[in-house]
N, C-alpha and C positions, 0 to 999 in steps of 0.2 A: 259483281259477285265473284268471291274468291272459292275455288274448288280445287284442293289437293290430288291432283288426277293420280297423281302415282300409286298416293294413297286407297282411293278410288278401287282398282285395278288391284291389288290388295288384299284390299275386303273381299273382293269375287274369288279371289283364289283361296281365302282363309275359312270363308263362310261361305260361300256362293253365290253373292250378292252386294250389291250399294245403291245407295239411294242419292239421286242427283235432286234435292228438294227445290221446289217451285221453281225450278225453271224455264217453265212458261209463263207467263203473263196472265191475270187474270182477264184483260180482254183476248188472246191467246184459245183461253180455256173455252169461254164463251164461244166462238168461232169455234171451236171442236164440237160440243153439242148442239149446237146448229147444224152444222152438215151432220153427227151421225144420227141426231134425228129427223133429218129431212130422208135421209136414206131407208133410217125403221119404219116410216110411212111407207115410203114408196113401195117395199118389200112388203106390205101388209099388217105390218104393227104385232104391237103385244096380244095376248089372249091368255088364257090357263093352260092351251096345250101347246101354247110357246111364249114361256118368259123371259127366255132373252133371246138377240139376233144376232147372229156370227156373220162377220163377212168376209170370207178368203178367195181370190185375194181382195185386200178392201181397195185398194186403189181403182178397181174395176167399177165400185162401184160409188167410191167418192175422191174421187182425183181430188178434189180444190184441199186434200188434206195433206199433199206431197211436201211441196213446200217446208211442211213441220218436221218432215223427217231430216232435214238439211239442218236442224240447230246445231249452229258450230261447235257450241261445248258438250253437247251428244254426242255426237260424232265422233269427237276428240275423245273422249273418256270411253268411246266404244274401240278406237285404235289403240289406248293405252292397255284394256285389257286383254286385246288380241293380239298384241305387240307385231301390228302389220297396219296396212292402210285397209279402209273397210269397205266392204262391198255388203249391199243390202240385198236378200238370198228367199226372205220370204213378209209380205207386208197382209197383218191383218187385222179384225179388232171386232168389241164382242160390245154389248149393250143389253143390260140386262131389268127388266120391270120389277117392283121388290114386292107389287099387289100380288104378280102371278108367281113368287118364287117359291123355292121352298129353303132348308135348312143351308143348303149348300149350291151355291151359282156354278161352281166348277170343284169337281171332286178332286183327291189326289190325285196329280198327273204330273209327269217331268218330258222332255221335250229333245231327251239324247236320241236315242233310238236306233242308234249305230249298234254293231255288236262290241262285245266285252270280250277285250282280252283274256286269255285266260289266267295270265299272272294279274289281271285288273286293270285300271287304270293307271297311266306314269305318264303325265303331262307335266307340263312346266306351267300352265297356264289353260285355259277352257279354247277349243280350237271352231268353238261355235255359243254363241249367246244371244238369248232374247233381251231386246230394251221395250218395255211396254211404259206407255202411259197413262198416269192413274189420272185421269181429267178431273175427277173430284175427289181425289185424296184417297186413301185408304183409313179408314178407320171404323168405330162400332156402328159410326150413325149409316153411314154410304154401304158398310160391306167392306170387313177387311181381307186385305190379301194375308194367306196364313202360310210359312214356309215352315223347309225343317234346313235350319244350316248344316251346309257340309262344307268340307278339304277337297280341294280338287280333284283329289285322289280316294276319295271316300267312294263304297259301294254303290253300285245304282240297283238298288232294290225297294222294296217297297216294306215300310215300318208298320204297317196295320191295313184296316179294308180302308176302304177309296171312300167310305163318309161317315167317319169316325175320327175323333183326336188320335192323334200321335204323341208319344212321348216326346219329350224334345222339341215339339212345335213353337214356333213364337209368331204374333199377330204384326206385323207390321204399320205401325201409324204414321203416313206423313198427308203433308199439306196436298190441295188441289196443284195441276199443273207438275208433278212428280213426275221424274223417269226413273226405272229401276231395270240396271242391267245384270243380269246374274245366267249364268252357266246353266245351259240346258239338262245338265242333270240335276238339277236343283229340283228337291220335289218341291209342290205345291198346291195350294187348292182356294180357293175364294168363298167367303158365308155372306147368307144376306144379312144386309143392314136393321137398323130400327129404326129411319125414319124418312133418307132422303129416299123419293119413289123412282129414280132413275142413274143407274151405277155406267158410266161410260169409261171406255178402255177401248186402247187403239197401240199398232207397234210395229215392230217387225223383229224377223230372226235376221244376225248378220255372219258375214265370217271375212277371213283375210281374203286378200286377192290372190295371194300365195298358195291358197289351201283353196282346191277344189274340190274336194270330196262330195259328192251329190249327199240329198238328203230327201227322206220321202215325204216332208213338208215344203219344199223348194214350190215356188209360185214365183210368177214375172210382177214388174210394177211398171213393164213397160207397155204403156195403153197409149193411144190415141191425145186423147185430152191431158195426158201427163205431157208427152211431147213440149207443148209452149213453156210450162215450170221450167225446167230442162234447161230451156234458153237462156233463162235467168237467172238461173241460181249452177254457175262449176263445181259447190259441192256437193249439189244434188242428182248433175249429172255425172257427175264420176262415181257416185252412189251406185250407179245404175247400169253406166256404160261403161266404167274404165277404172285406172285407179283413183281411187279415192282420197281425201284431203291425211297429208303424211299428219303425225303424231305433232303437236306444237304451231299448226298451222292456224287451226281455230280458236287460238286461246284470246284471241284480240277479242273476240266479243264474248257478250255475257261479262 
């Protein structure tokens, strides 16, 4: 698989976003909704006065999914658009039933949360980004993800109420096993599907190693049972502990 990283990195700063399509493997995918539904049991499962389950941090509760965060050309296209080596800052992920949902799985919501200059934003580039992954794709049948592009530098405000369209909206459609990295001031929001009964989403927020700036979604992914991953995989500990895989190092695979 060929992937334009620079390209890539690009996109996030012209719109606020890219799409790394199927990425994962389809037995990959499979081994995602196995553990995150082995975890929605364990938590108690769906109902009507809960249709989907959030887990932050998720690695607390499903370590055996670390490992996936270490995809070298992740990783890499996460350094390319933070133009530094990446450190992973917050690990979570969400799993939602489409019996018990209603119109909207996740209203408008963006993921800055820093304050605003008052001349605004003047970045070169996003100095913090979420990569989520869409384990079954984004589109009508699963529930698509629905953003409003922006310019790095474009206002962080809000275009209408939190479960309503926006002007400017666009539905996002890609394959199962997608990663989608885009600047946390990217608004966004998720609608149910029409058919498949189970939407799985998993990720983390990252930033440079360079750039420490706390953030009031910051969560550790350092547990116990992550510990042995660690051993095995250097870009996953340096994810975690140190610096992270430089820009051009993970392009051998994938």
């Amino acid at each position: 698989m060929s992937i334009d990283l620079e390209v890539k990195a690009r996109e996030v700063r012209e719109r606020g976003f890219c799409a790394l399509e199927a990425v994962y493997t389809a037995d990959e995918c499979e081994q995602m909704r196995g553990i995150l539904d082995a975890a929605c049991r364990q938590s108690g499962g769906f109902s009507a006065d809960r249709p989907g389950i959030s887990f932050h941090p998720l690695l607390q509760f499903a370590p055996e999914l670390v490992p996936l965060f270490a995809k070298p050309i992740v990783v890499d296209a996460i350094a390319h658009v933070l133009e530094d080596d990446v450190r992973l800052v917050h690990n979570g992920g969400s799993v939602f039933a489409r019996e018990f949902s209603g119109q909207y799985l996740t209203r408008w919501h963006q993921h800055y949360n820093w304050d605003i200059p008052e001349g605004g934003l003047q970045r070169d580039h996003p100095e913090r980004v979420v990569c989520n992954v869409y384990v079954d794709g984004s589109n009508e049948d699963v529930g698509p993800l629905v953003v409003l592009p922006r310019h790095v530098n474009d206002p962080v405000r809000p275009f209408g109420k939190p479960d309503e369209s926006w002007p400017g909206e666009i539905a996002v459609s890609i394959p199962p096993g997608t990663a989608i990295i885009f600047d946390t001031a990217l608004w966004h929001c998720s609608r149910r599907g029409t058919r498949l009964p189970i939407r799985h989403l998993w990720g983390g927020c990252y930033q440079g190693w360079h750039f420490d700036k706390p953030h009031r979604d910051d969560n550790s992914a350092d547990f116990p049972a992550v510990a042995q991953f660690k051993k095995a995989s250097p870009i996953l500990s340096r994810l975690i502990d140190g610096r992270a895989t430089r820009r051009g190092d993970a392009k051998r695979a994938d």
